[in-house]
Jmol script that loads the backbone (N, CA, C; Angstrom):
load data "model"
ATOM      1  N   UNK A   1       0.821  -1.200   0.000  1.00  0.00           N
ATOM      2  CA  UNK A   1       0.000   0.000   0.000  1.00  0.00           C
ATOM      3  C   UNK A   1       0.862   1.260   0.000  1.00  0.00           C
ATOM      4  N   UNK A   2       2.135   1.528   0.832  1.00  0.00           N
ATOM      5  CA  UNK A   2       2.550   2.428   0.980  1.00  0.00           C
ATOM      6  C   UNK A   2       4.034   2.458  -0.446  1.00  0.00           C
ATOM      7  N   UNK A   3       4.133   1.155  -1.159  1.00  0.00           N
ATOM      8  CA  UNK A   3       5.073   1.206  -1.850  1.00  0.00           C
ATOM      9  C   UNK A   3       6.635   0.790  -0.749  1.00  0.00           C
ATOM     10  N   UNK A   4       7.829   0.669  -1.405  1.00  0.00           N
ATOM     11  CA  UNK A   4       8.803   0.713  -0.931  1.00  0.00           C
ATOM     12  C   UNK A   4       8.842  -0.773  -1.030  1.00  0.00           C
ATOM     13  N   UNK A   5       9.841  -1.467  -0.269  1.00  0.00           N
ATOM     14  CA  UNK A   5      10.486  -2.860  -0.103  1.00  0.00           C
ATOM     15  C   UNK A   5      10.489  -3.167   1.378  1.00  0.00           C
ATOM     16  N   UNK A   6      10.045  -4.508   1.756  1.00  0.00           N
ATOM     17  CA  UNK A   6       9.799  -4.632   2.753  1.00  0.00           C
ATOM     18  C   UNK A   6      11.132  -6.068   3.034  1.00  0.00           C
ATOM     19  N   UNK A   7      11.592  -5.915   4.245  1.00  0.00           N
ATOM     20  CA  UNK A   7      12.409  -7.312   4.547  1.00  0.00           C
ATOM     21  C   UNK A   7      11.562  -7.656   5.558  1.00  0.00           C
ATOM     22  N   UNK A   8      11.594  -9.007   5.587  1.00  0.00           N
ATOM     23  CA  UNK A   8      11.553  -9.627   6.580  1.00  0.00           C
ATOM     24  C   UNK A   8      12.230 -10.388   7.511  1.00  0.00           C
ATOM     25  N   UNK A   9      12.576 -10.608   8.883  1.00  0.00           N
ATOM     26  CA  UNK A   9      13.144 -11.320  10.081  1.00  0.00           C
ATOM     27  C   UNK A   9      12.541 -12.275  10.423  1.00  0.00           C
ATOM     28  N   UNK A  10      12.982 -12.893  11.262  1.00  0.00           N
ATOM     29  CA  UNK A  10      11.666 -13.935  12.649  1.00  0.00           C
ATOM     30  C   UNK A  10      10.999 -13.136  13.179  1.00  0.00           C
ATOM     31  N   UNK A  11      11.097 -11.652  13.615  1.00  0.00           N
ATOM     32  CA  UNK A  11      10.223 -11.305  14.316  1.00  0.00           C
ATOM     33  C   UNK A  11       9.731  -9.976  14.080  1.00  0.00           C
ATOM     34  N   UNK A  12      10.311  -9.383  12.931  1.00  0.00           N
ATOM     35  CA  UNK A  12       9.931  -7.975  12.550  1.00  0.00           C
ATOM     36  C   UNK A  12       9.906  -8.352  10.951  1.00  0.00           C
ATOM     37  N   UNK A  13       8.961  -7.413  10.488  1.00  0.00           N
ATOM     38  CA  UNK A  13       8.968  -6.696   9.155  1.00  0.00           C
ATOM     39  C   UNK A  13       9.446  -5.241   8.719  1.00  0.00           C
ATOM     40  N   UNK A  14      10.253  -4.868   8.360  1.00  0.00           N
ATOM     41  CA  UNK A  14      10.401  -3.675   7.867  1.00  0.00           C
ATOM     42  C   UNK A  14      10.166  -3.019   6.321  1.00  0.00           C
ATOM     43  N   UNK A  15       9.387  -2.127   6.596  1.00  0.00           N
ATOM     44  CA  UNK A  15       9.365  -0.964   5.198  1.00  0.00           C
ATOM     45  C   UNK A  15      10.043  -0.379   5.145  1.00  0.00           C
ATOM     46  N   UNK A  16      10.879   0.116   4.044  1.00  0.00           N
ATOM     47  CA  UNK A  16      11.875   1.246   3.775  1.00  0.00           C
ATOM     48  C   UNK A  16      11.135   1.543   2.384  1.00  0.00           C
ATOM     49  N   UNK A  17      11.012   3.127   2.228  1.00  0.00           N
ATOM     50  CA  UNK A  17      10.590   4.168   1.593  1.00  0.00           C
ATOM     51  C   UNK A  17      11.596   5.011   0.771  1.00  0.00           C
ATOM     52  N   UNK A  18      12.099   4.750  -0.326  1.00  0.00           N
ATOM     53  CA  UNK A  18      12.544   5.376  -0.985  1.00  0.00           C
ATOM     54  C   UNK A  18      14.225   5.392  -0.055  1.00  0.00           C
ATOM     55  N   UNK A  19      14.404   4.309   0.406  1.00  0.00           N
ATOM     56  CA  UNK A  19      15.604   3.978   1.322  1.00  0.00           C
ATOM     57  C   UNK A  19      15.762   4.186   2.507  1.00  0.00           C
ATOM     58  N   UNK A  20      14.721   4.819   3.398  1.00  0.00           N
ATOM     59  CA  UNK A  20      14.335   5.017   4.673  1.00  0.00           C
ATOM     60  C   UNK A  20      13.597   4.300   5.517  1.00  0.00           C
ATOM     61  N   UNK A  21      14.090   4.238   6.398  1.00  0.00           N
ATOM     62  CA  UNK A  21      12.834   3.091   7.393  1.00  0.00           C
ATOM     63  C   UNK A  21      11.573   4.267   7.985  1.00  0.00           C
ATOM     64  N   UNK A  22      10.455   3.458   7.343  1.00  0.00           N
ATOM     65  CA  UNK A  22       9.037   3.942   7.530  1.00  0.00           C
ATOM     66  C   UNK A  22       8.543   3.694   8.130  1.00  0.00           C
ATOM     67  N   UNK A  23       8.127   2.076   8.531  1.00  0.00           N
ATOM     68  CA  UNK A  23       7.587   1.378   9.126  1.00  0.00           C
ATOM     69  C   UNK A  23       8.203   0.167   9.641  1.00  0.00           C
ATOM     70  N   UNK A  24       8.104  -0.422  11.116  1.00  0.00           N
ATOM     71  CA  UNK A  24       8.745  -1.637  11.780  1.00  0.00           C
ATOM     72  C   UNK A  24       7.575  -2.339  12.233  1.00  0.00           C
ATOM     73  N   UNK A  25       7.074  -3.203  11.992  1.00  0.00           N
ATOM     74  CA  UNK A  25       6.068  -4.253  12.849  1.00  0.00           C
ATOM     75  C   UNK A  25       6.613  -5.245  13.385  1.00  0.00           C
ATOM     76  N   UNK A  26       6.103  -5.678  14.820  1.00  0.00           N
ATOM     77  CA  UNK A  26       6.868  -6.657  15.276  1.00  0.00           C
ATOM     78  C   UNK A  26       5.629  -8.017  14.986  1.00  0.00           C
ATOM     79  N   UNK A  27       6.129  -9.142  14.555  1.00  0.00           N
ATOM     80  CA  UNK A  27       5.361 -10.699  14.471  1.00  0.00           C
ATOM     81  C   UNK A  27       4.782 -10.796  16.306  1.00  0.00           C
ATOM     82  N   UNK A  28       3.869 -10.878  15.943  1.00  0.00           N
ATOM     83  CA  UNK A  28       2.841 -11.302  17.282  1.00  0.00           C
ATOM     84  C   UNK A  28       2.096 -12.715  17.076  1.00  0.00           C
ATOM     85  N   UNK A  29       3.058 -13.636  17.421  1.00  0.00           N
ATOM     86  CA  UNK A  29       2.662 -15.173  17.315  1.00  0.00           C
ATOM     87  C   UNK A  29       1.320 -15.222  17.760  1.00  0.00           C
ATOM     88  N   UNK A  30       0.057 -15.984  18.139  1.00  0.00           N
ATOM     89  CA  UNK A  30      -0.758 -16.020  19.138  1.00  0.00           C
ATOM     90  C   UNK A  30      -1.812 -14.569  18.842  1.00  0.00           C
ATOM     91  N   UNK A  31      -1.626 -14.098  18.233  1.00  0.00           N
ATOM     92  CA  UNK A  31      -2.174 -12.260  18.065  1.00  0.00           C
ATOM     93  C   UNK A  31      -3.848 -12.924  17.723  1.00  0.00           C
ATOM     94  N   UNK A  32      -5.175 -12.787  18.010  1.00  0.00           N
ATOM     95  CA  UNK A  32      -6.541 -12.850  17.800  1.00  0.00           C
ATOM     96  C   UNK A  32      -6.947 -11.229  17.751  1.00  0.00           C
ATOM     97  N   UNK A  33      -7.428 -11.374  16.495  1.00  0.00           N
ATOM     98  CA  UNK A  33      -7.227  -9.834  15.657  1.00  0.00           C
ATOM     99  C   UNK A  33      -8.723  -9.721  16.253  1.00  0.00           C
ATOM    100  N   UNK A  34      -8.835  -8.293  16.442  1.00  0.00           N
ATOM    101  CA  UNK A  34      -9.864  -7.502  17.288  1.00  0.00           C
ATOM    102  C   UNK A  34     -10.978  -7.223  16.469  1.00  0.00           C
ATOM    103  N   UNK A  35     -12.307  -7.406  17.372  1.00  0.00           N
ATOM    104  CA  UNK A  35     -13.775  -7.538  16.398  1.00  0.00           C
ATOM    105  C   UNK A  35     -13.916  -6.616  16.949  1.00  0.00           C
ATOM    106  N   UNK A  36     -13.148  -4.995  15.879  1.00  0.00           N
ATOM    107  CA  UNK A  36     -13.757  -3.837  16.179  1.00  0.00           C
ATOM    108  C   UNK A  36     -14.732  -3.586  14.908  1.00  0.00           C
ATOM    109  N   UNK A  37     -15.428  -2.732  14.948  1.00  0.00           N
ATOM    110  CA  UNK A  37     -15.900  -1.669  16.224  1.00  0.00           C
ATOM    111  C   UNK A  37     -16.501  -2.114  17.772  1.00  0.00           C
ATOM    112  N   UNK A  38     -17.353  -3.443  17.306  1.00  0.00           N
ATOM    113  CA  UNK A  38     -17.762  -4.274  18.304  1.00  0.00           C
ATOM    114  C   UNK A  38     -16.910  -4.291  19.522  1.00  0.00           C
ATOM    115  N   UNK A  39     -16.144  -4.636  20.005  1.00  0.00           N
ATOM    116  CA  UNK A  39     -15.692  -4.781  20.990  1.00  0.00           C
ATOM    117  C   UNK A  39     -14.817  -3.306  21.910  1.00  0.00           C
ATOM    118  N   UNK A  40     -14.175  -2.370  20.776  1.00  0.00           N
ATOM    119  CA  UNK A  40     -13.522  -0.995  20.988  1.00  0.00           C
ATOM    120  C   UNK A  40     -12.162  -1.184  20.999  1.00  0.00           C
ATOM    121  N   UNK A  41     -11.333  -2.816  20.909  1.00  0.00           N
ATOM    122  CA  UNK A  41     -10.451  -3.028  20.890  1.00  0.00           C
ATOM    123  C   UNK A  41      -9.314  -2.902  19.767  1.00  0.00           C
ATOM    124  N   UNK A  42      -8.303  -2.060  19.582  1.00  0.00           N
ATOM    125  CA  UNK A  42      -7.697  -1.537  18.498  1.00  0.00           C
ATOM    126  C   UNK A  42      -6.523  -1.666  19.271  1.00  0.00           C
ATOM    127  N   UNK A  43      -4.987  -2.360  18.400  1.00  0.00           N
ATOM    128  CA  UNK A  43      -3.829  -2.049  18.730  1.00  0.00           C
ATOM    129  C   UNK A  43      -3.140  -1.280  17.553  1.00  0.00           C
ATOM    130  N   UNK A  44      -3.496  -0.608  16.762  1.00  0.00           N
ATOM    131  CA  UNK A  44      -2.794  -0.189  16.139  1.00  0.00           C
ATOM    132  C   UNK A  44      -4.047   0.472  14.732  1.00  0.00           C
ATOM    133  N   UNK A  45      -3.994   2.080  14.887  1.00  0.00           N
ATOM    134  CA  UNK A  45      -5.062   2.046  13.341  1.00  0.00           C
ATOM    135  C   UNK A  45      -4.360   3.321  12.753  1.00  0.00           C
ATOM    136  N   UNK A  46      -4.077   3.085  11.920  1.00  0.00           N
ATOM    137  CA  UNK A  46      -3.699   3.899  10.542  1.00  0.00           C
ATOM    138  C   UNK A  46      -4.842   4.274   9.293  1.00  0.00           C
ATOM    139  N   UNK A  47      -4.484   6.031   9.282  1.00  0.00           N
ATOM    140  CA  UNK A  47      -4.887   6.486   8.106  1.00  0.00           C
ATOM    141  C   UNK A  47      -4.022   6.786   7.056  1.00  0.00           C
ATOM    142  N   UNK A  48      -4.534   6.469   5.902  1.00  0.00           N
ATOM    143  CA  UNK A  48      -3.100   6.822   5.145  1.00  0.00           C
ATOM    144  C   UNK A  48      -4.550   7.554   4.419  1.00  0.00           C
ATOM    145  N   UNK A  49      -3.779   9.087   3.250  1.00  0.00           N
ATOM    146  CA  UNK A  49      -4.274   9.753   2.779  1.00  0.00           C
ATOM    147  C   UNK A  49      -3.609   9.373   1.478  1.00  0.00           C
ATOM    148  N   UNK A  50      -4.926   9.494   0.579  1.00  0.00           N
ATOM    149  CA  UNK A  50      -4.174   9.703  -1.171  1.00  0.00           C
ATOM    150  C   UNK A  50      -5.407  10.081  -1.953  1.00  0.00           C
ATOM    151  N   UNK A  51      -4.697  10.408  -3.505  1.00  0.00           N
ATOM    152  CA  UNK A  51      -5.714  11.599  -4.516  1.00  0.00           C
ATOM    153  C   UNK A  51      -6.048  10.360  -5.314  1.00  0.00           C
ATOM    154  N   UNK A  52      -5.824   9.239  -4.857  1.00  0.00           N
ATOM    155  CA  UNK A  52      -6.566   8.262  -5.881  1.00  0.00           C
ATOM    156  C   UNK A  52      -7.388   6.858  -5.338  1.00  0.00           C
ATOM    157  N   UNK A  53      -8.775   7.348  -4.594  1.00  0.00           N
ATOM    158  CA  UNK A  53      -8.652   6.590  -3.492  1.00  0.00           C
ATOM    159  C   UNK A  53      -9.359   4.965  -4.187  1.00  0.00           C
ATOM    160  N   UNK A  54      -9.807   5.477  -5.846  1.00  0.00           N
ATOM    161  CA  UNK A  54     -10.200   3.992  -6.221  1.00  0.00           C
ATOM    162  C   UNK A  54      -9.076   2.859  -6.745  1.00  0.00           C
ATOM    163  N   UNK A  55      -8.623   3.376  -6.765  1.00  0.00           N
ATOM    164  CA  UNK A  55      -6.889   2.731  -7.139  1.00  0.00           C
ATOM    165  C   UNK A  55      -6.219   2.172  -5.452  1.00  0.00           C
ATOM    166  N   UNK A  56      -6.338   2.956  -4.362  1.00  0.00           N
ATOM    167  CA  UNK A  56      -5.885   2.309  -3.434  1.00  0.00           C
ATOM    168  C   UNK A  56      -6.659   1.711  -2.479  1.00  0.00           C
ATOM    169  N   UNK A  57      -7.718   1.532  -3.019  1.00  0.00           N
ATOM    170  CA  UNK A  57      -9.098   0.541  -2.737  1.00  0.00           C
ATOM    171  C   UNK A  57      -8.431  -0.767  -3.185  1.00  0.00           C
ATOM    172  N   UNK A  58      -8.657  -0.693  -4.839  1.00  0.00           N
ATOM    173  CA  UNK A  58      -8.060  -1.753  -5.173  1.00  0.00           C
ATOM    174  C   UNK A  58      -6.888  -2.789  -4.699  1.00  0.00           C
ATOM    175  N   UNK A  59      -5.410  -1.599  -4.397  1.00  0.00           N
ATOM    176  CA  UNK A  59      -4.552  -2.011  -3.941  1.00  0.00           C
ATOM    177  C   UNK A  59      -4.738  -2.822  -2.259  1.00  0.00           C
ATOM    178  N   UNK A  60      -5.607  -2.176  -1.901  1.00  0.00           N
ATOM    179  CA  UNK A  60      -5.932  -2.480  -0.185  1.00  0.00           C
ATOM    180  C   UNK A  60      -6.528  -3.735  -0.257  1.00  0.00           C
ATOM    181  N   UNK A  61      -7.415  -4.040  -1.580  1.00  0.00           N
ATOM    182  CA  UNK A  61      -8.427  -5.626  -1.559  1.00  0.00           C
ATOM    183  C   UNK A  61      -7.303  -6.432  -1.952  1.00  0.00           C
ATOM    184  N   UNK A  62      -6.517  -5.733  -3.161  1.00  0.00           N
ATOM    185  CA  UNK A  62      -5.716  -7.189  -3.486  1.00  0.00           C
ATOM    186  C   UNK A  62      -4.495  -7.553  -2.739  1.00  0.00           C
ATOM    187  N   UNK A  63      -4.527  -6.518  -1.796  1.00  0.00           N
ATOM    188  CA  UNK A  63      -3.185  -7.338  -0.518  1.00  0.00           C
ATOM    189  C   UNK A  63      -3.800  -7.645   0.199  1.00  0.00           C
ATOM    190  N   UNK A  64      -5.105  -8.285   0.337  1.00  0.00           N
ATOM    191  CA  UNK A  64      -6.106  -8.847   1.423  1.00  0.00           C
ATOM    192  C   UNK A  64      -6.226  -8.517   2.446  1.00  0.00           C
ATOM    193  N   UNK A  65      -6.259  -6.982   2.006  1.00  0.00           N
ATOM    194  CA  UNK A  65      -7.662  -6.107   3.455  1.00  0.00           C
ATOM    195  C   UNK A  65      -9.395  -7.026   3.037  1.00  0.00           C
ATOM    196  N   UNK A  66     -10.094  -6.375   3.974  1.00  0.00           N
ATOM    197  CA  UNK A  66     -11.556  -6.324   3.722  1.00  0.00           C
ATOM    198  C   UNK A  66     -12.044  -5.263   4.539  1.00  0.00           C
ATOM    199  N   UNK A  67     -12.829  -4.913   3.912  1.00  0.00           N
ATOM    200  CA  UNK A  67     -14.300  -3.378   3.726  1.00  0.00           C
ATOM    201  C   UNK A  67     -14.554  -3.918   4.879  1.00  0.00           C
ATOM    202  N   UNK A  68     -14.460  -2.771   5.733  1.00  0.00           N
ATOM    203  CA  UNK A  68     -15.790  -3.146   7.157  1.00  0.00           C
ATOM    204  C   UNK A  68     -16.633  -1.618   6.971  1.00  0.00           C
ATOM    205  N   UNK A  69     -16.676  -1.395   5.848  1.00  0.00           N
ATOM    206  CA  UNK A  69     -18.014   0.277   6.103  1.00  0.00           C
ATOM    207  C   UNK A  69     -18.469  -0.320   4.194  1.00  0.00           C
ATOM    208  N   UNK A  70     -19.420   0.411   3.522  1.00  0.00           N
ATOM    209  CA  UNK A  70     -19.287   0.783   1.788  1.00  0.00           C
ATOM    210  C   UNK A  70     -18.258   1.820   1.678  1.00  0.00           C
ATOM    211  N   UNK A  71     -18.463   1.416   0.290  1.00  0.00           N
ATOM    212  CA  UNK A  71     -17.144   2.364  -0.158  1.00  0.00           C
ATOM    213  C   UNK A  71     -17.671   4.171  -0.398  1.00  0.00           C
ATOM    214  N   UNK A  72     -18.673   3.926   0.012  1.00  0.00           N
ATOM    215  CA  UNK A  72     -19.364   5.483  -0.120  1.00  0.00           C
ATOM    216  C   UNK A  72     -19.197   6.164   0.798  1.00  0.00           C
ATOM    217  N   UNK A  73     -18.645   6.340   2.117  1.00  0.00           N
ATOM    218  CA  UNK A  73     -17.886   6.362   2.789  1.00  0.00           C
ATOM    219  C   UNK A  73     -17.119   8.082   2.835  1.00  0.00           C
ATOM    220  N   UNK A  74     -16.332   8.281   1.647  1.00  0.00           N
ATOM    221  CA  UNK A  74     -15.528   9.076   1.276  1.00  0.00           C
ATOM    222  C   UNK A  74     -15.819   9.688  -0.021  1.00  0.00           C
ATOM    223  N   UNK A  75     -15.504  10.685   0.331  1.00  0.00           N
ATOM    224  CA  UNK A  75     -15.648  11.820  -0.922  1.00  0.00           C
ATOM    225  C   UNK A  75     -14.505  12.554  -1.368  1.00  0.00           C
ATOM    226  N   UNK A  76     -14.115  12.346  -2.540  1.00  0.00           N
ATOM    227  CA  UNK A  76     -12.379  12.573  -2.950  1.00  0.00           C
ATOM    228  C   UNK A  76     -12.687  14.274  -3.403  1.00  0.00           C
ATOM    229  N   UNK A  77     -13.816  14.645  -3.632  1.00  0.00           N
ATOM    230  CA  UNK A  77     -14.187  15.658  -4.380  1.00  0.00           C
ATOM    231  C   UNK A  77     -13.924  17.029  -2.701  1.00  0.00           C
ATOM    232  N   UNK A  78     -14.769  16.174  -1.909  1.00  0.00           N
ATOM    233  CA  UNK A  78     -14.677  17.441  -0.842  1.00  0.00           C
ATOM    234  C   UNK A  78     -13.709  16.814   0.507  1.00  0.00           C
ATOM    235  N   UNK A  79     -12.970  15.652   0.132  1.00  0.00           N
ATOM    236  CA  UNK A  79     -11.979  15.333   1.077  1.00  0.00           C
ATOM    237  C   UNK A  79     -12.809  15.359   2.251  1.00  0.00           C
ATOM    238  N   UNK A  80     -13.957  14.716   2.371  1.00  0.00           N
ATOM    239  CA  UNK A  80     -14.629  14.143   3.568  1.00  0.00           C
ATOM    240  C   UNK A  80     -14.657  12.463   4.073  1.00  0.00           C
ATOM    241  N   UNK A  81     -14.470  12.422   5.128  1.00  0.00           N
ATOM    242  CA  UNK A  81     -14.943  10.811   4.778  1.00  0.00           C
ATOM    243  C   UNK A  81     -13.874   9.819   5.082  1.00  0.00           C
ATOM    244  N   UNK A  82     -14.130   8.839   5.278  1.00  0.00           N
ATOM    245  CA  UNK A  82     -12.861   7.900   4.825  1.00  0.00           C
ATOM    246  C   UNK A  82     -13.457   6.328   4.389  1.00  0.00           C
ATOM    247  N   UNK A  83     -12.550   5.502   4.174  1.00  0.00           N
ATOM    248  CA  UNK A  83     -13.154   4.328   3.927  1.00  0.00           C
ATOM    249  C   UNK A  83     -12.446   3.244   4.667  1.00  0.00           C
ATOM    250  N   UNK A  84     -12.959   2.353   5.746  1.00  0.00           N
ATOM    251  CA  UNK A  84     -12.236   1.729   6.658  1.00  0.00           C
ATOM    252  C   UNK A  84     -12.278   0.415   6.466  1.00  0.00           C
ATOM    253  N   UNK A  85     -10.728  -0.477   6.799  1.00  0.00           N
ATOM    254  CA  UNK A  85     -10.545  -2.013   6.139  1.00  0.00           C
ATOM    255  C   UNK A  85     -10.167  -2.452   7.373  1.00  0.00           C
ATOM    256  N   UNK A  86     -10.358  -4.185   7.256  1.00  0.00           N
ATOM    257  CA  UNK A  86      -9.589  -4.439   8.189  1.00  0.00           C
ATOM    258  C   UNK A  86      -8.177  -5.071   7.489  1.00  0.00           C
ATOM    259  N   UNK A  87      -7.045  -4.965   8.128  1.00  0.00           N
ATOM    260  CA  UNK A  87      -5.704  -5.905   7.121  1.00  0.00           C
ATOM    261  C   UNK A  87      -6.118  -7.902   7.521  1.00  0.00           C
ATOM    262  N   UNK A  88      -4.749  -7.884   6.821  1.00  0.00           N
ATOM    263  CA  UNK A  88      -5.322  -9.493   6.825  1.00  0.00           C
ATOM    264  C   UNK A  88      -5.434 -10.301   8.428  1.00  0.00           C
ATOM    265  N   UNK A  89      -4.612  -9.066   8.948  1.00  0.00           N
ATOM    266  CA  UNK A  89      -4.316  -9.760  10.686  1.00  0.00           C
ATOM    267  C   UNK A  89      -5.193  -9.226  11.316  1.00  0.00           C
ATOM    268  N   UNK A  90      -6.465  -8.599  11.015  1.00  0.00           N
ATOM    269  CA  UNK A  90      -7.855  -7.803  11.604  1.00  0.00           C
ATOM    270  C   UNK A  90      -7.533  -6.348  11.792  1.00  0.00           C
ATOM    271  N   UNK A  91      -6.422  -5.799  12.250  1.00  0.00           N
ATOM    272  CA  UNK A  91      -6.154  -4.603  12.328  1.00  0.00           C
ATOM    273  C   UNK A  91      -6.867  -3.668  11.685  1.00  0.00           C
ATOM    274  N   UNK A  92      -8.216  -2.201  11.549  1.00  0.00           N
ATOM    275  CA  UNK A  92      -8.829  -1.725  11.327  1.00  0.00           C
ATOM    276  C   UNK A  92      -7.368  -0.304  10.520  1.00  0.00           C
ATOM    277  N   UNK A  93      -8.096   0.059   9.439  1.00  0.00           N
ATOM    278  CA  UNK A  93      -7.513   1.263   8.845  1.00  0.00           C
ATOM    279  C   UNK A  93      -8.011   1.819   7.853  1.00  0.00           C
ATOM    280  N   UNK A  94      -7.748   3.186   7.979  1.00  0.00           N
ATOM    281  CA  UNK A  94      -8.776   3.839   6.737  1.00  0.00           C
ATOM    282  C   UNK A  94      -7.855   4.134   5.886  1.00  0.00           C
ATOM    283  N   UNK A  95      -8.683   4.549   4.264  1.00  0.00           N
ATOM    284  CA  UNK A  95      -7.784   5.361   3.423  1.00  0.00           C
ATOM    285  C   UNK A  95      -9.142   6.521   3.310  1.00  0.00           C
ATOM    286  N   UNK A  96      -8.282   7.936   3.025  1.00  0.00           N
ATOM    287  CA  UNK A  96      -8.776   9.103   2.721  1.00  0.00           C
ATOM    288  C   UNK A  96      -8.482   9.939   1.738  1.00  0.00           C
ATOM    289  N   UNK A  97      -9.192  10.771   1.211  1.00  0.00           N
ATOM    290  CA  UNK A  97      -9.157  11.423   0.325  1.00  0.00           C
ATOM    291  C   UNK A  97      -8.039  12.418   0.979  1.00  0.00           C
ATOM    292  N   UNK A  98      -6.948  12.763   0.202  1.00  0.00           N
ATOM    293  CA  UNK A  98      -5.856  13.527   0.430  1.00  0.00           C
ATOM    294  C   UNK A  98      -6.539  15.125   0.030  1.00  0.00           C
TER     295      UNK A  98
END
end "model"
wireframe off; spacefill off
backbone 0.3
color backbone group
């Protein structure tokens, strides 16, 4: 989603961005991904903003997020809104109109 090259360890993943470290996640063996909104339980939620949000819809389904709202959601025109996924490990995150 965010682009860049990711390595992986035993116990971390890293993103690097145009040769910078962006992002570090640590592997959470045992992790039972959170039935939010239902429950209020969130370890981690990210918005990422962009001007092309049907293109990173796409990108978000085919790295196996899933839609927990419609995609109507967001409005790229008046930058209202967002549209919220969960990732493949349940983790909740939106994308927005930049």
């Amino acid at each position: 989603m965010l682009g860049g090259s990711i390595t992986k360890t035993e116990n971390h993943h890293f993103l690097a961005v145009d040769g910078f470290p962006a992002v570090v996640i640590q592997r959470a063996p045992g992790h039972v991904p959170p039935a939010w909104p239902e429950d209020g339980a969130q370890q981690l939620h990210v918005d990422l903003a962009t001007d092309d949000l049907a293109s990173a819809d796409r990108a978000a389904l085919e790295a196996g997020a899933s839609r927990l709202r419609p995609t109507d959601d967001a409005e790229l025109a008046t930058h209202q809104g967002s549209r919220v996924y969960a990732s493949p490990a349940g983790h909740p995150f939106c994308l927005r109109p930049a």
